[in-house]
N, C-alpha and C positions, 0 to 999 in steps of 0.2 A: 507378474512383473518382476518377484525377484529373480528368477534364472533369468532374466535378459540382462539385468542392469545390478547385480548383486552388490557393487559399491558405491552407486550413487548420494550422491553428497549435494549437488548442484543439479538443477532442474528446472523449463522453462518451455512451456506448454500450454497450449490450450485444455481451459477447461477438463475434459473428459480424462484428456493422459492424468491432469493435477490430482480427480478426485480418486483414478484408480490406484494413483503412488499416495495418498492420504488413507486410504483404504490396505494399503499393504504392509507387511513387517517395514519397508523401507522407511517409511516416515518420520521415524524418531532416530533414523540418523541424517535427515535433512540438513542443513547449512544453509542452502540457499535456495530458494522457490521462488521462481516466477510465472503469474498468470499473465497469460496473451490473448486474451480475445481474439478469435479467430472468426473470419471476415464468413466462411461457413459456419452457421451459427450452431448448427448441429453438433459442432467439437466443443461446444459449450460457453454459454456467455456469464455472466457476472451473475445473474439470478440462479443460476443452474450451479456457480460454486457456492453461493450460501443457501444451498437445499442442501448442495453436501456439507456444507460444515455443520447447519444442523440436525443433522443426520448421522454426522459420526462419532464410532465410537472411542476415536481415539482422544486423550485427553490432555494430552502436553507432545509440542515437538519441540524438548530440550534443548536441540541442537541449533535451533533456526536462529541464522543471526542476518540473514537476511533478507527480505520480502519484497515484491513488485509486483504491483497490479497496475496492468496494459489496457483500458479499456479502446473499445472502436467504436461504441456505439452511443450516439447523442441522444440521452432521453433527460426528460426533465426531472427524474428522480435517481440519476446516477449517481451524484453526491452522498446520499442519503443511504441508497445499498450500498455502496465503496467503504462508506461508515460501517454498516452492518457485516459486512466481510472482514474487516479490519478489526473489530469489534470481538467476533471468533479468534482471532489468528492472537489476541491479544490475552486470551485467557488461557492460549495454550502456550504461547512463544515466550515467556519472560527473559530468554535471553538476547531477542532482539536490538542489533545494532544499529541496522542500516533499514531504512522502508523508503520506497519509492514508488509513490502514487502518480501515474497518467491518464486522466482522465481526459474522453473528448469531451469536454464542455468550457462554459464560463466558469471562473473562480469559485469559492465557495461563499456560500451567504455567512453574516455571523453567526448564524444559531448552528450552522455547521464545521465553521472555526471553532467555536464553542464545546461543539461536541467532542473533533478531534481533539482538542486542549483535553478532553476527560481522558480518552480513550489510550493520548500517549503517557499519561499516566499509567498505565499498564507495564509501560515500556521502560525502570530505569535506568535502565545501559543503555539507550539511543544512544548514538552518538553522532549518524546522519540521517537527516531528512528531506528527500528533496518532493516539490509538491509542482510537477509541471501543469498546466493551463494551457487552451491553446487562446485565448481572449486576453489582453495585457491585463487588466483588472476587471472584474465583473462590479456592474452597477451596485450591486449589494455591498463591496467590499470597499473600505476607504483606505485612507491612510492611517487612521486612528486605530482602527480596527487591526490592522494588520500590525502596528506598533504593540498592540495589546497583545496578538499572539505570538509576537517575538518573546516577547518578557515573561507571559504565562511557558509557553513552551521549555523555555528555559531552567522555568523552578520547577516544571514536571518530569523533563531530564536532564540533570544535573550534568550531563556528562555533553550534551549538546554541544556542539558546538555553530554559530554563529556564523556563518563562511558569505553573504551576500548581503548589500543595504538593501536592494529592489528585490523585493520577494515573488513578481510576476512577469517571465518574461515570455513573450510572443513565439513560435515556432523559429521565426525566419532569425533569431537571436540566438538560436542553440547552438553551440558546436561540439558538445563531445558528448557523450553518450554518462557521462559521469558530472556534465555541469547543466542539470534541466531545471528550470522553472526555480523552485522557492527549496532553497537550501537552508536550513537552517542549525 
C-alpha cells in the first residue's frame, strides 16, 4: 500500500482497504479516515473493522483529526459496535477534532448516549460532532435525555462547539454533506 499511495493523508474506504492502510507504515500519518460500509459485504462491514482494531498492532494515529463511520447495514446491535469501534479509534486518536457517525438505524437509547458521553471523553480537542439518524428521534431518546447530553458533551470537550437546537434530523432534512443529523 505504500508504493501506490506514498503520501496519503485522507482516506475513505471500505472496510478491507481501511484495515490494510491501519496495517501499513501509512497509518500514523493519517489526518483523515473514513469507513464506508460497502453494500458487498465482503469489502468489509463494521464487525470486520473491530477484529482489525483488535487485532492491531499499531498504537496511536497522532495525526487523525478526523473520523467517519458510514454504516449500511440495520442490525439491532449497531449502536453498541459503532461504540466499540469508536471506543478503539479513541485510545489511539487523541488528537481528534472532527467524528462523524452514520448509522442506519433509530437514535441511540440512553445507556448508549451514556456510553458515547464516556467515550468522547477520550477526545479533548473535539471540536465537531455530528451524529446523523435516519428515524427523527428514536423511542428511547427524549428531550431530557438529549438536553443532558448537550451539557455532559460539552464539559467532556471543552472545545465543542454547539452549532444546532434539534439534535435529530430525518434524511429528507439534510442538505449538505457537512450539516447531518446532531451537531454538536
Amino acid at each position: 500500500m505504500e508504493a501506490i499511495m506514498p503520501s496519503v493523508r485522507h482516506f475513505a474506504g471500505p472496510g478491507l482497504l481501511i484495515e490494510a492502510l491501519l496495517n501499513s507504515k501509512l497509518a500514523k500519518q493519517m489526518e483523515l479516515l473514513e469507513f464506508h460500509e460497502a453494500v458487498a459485504f465482503e469489502l468489509g462491514r463494521l464487525d470486520d473493522l473491530l477484529l482489525c482494531l483488535n487485532s492491531l498492532a499499531l498504537s496511536e494515529l497522532p495525526n487523525l483529526k478526523g473520523l467517519g463511520l458510514f454504516i449500511l447495514t440495520a442490525m439491532p446491535e449497531q449502536w453498541e459496535m459503532m461504540l466499540d469501534v469508536l471506543f478503539k479509534f479513541a485510545v489511539r486518536a487523541p488528537m481528534l477534532k472532527e467524528l462523524l457517525l452514520c448509522p442506519i438505524s433509530e437514535g441511540p437509547t440512553p445507556a448508549e448516549l451514556d456510553r458515547l458521553l464516556q467515550i468522547l471523553g477520550h477526545f479533548p480537542h473535539l471540536r465537531k460532532l455530528v451524529i446523523h439518524v435516519e428515524d427523527l428521534i428514536s423511542p428511547h431518546t427524549d428531550d431530557d435525555n438529549i438536553e443532558y447530553f448537550y451539557e455532559h458533551a460539552k464539559r467532556s470537550c471543552p472545545l465543542l462547539d454547539i452549532m444546532d437546537i434539534n439534535p435529530m434530523l430525518t434524511s429528507s432534512q439534510i442538505h449538505s454533506p457537512f450539516k447531518r443529523g446532531l451537531n454538536v
